[in-house]
N, C-alpha and C positions, 0 to 999 in steps of 0.2 A: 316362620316367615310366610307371606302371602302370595310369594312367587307373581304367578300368572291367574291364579285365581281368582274370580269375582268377589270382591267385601260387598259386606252388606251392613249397614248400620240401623240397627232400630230404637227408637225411641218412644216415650208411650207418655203421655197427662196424667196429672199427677190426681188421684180422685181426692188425698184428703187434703193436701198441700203441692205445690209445684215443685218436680223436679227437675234438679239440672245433673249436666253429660258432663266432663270433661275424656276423651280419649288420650290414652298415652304410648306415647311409643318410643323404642329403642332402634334408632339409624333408621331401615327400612322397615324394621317390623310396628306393627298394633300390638304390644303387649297388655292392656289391660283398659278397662272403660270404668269409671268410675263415677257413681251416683249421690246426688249433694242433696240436701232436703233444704227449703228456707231457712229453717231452725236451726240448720246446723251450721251456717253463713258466717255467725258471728263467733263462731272456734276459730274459721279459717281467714278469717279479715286477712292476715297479715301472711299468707301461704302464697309462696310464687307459684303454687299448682292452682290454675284457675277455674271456677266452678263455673258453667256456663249453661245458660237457659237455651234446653232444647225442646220444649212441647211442643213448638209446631214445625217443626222439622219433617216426622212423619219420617216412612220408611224410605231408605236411600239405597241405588244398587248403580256400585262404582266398580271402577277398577282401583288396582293398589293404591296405583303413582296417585289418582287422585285424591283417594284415601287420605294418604300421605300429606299432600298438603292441604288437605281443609284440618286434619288435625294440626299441621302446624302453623297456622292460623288462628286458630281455638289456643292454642298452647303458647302460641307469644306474643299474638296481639290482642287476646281476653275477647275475641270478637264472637259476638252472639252465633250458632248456627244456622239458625232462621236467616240472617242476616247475610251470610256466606251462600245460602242455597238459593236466595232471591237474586243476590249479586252475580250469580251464576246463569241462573235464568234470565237475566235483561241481557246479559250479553251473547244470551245463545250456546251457551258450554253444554247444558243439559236437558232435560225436556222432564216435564211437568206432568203426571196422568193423575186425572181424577178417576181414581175404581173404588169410590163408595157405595154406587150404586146399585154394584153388581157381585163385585169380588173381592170385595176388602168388607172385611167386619172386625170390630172392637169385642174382642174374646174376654169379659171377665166375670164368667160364670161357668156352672156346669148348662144354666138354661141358653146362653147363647151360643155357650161351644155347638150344643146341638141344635141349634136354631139354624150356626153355620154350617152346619154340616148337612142339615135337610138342605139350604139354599145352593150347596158347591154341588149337589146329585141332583138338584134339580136343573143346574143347567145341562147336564147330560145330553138332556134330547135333543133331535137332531131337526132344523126346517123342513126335511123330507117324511119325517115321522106323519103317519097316518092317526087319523084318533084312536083307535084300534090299540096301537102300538102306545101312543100318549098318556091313554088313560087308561089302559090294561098291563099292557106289557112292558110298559117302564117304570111301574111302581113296580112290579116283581124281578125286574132282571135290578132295577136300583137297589133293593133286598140284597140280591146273592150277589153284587158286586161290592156291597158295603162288606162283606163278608172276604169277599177270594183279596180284595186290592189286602189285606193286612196280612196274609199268606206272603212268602216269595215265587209267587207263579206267575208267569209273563201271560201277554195278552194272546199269542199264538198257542200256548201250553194249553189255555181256555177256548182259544177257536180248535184244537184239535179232539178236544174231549166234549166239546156240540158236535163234531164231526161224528167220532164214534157214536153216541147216543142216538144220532141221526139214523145211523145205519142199523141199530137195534130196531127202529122205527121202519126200518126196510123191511126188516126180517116180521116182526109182525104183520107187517102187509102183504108180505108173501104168503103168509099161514092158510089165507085165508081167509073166510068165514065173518060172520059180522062182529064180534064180541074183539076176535083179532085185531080187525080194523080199525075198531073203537079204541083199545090201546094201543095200537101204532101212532094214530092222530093225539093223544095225549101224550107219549112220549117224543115225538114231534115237536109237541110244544115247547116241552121242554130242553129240548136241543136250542130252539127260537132266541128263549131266553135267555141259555148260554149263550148265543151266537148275538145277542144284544148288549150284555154284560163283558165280552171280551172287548168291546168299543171302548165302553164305559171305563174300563180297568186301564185303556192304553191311553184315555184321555186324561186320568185322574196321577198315572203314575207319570207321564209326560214321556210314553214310547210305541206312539202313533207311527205308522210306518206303511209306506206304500206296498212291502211286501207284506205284511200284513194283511193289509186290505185285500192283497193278490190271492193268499190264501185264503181267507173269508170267502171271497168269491167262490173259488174251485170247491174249498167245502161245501157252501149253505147250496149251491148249482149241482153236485155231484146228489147230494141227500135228498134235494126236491125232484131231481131226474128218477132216482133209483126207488122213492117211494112210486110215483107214475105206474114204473115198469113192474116194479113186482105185485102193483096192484092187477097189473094187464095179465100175466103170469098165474095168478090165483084165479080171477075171473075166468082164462081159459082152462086153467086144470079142472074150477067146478062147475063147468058151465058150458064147456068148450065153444062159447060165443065166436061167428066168423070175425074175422079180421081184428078180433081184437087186440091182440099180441100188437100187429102193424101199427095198430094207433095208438098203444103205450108208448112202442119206441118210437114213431114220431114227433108223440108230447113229449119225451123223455129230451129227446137229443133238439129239437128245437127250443124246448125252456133252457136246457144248458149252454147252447148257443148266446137265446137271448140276454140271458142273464152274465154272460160271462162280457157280451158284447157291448153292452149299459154299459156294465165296471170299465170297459177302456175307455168309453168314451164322458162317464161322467170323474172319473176320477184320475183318466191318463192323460185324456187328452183337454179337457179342462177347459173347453170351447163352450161360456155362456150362452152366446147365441144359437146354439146350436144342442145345447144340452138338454138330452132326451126328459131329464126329469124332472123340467118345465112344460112336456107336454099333458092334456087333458088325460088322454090314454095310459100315463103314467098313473095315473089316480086308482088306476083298475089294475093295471100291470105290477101290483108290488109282490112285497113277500107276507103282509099281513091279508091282501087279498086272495091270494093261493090258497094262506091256510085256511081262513071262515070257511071259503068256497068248498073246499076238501073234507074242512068238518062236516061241513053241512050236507053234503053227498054222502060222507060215509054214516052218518046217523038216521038218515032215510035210505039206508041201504042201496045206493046211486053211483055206485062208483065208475060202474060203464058207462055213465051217461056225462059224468065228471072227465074224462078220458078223453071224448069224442069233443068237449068243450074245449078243452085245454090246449088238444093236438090243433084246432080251429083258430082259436084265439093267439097261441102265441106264432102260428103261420106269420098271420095280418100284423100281428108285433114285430115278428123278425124285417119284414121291410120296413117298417115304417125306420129301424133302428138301421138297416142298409142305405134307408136315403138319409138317415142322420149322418151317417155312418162318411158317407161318400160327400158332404156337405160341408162339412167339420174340416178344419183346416188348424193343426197345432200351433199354438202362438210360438213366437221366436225362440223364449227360455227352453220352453219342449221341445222345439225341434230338434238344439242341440241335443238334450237329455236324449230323444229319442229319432236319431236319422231314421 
C-alpha cells in the first residue's frame, strides 16, 4: 500500500506509435500500470479493462487518496487522463509547472543522459560565485562531486575531510621556506574544491542544511585563519621580523570573525536589504579573493607583506559587517527560529 507516501505517476510519448496507461488498483492500493500500444486496441475492443491515452499527461506528483481516484476515473468512466489533469487545473485542485527549460529533459539516449547530466552540474553554481570560482573551480570541484555524490558520503563527511586537508595546508606553512609554501597554497586549493564540492553534493542529493552551512563556515574560517598564523610563525622563526607574530594573529582572528559573521548574517538572518553580499566590497572580500591574493604573495616570495594586508583590509571589513551587522533586523519567521 501507499500509505502516507507521495505517488508519482510517469508517463512518456510514444516514439514509434502512441501509447496508452491504464492504472489498476486493489481497494486502496495501485497494484499495477499497464501499457496498451494502438495495434494492440483491436485484441481488447471488447475488455472492461480500459486503455487510455496518456501522452500528455506528463509527470504527476500526488498524494494517494488522489491517486486513488484519478485511477478510478480512468477505470470506470474510460476518461482520458489529459482530460482529468486539465479538469483539475481549471478548478484549481492542482498547479501546473513548466520545468522544460531548466530541469526536465527527455532521456532516450546514452547522448542525452549525459547531455542531462552536464546541464543538472551545471546549475550547481551559485549568484555569489566569482569568475574565478565560475570558470575555474567549478568545473573541477563539478569533477570530484560527479564522483563522491555516487559514494554513501554525506555533505558534512566532505566538509570535514576539506577541513583536514586544510590543516595539512597549515602545516606546510608553518615549515616554512618557500618551496613549503608553494605546497601549502596548492594543497589549499585543494581543500577549496572540496569545500565547493560538499555544496554541490548536498544540493544534488537534497540534504542542504543550515547546520551544514554552520560547519562549512567554522571549517573553511578556522583553515584560512590558521594558514595567516602559521605563515606569521615561520616568517618570525626565519626571520625574526618585529611584530610580525601580532599581525598574523590579528589577520587570523579578524578573518575568522569576519567570515563567521557574513555566514550569520547572509544566511541566518536573511535580511536582503541589508545583506553584506550585495555590497561592492564584497567583490574583494571573498574566499576566491583570499586565495589568488595568497598565491600570488607566496610565489614572489611576499608573505609579510600579504599579512600586513589582510590584518588592514579585513579591520575595515569587520565594520563595515558591525554596521551591517547592527542595521539588519530578522524578519518575523526568524525571529521566532531564533529569539
Amino acid at each position: 500500500g501507499l500509505d502516507n507516501a507521495i505517488a508519482r505517476v510517469a508517463v512518456r510519448n510514444g516514439k514509434v506509435e502512441p501509447g496508452q496507461c491504464t492504472l489498476k488498483l486493489n481497494i486502496d492500493d495501485v497494484v499495477g500500470c499497464s501499457m496498451l500500444r494502438e495495434t494492440d486496441k483491436g485484441h481488447q475492443a471488447g475488455s472492461t479493462e480500459a486503455a487510455t491515452d496518456a501522452q500528455t499527461a506528463g509527470l504527476i506528483l500526488t498524494t494517494p487518496d488522489a491517486l486513488k481516484d484519478i485511477a478510478m476515473k480512468i477505470a470506470n468512466c474510460h476518461i482520458d487522463l489529459s482530460d482529468i489533469v486539465e479538469d483539475l487545473l481549471d478548478v484549481g485542485k492542482i498547479k501546473a509547472l513548466d520545468v522544460t527549460n531548466e530541469l526536465c529533459m527527455e532521456i532516450t539516449s546514452r547522448e542525452t543522459m549525459q547531455e542531462s547530466r552536464n546541464k543538472l552540474y551545471g546549475l550547481q553554481s551559485k549568484t555569489s560565485d566569482s569568475p574565478f570560482s565560475l570558470y575555474v573551480s567549478r568545473k573541477l570541484s563539478r569533477q570530484v562531486s560527479g564522483v563522491l555524490v555516487r559514494f554513501p558520503i554525506s555533505p558534512n563527511q566532505i566538509t570535514l575531510l576539506s577541513f583536514f586537508i586544510g590543516l595539512l595546508a597549515c602545516w606546510f606553512y608553518l615549515q616554512g621556506g618557500y618551496w613549503y609554501s608553494v605546497i601549502g597554497a596548492m594543497v589549499l586549493y585543494a581543500s577549496i574544491i572540496l569545500d565547493l564540492s560538499d555544496g554541490e553534493v548536498a544540493r544534488l542529493k537534497f540534504m542542504s542544511s543550515r547546520y551544514g552551512g554552520l560547519l562549512d563556515s567554522i571549517c573553511d574560517s578556522t583553515v584560512f585563519s590558521g594558514v595567516l598564523f602559521c605563515a606569521a610563525l615561520a616568517i618570525y622563526r626565519d626571520s625574526h621580523m618585529p611584530n610580525i607574530i601580532a599581525v598574523g594573529a590579528v589577520a587570523a582572528v579578524v578573518l575568522f570573525i569576519c567570515s563567521n559573521l557574513f555566514f550569520y548574517l547572509h544566511s541566518v538572518r536573511e535580511d536582503p536589504e541589508n545583506d553584506p553580499s550585495n555590497s561592492i566590497i564584497r567583490t574583494f572580500a571573498n574566499e576566491d579573493s583570499f586565495y589568488l591574493a595568497l598565491l600570488g604573495f607566496t610565489l614572489f616570495d611576499g608573505l609579510s607583506w600579504y599579512l600586513w594586508a589582510v590584518a588592514a583590509g579585513a579591520t575595515v571589513y569587520l565594520f563595515i559587517l558591525i554596521k551591517d551587522f547592527m542595521a539588519s533586523k530578522p524578519s518575523e519567521g526568524n525571529a521566532q527560529q531564533h529569539p
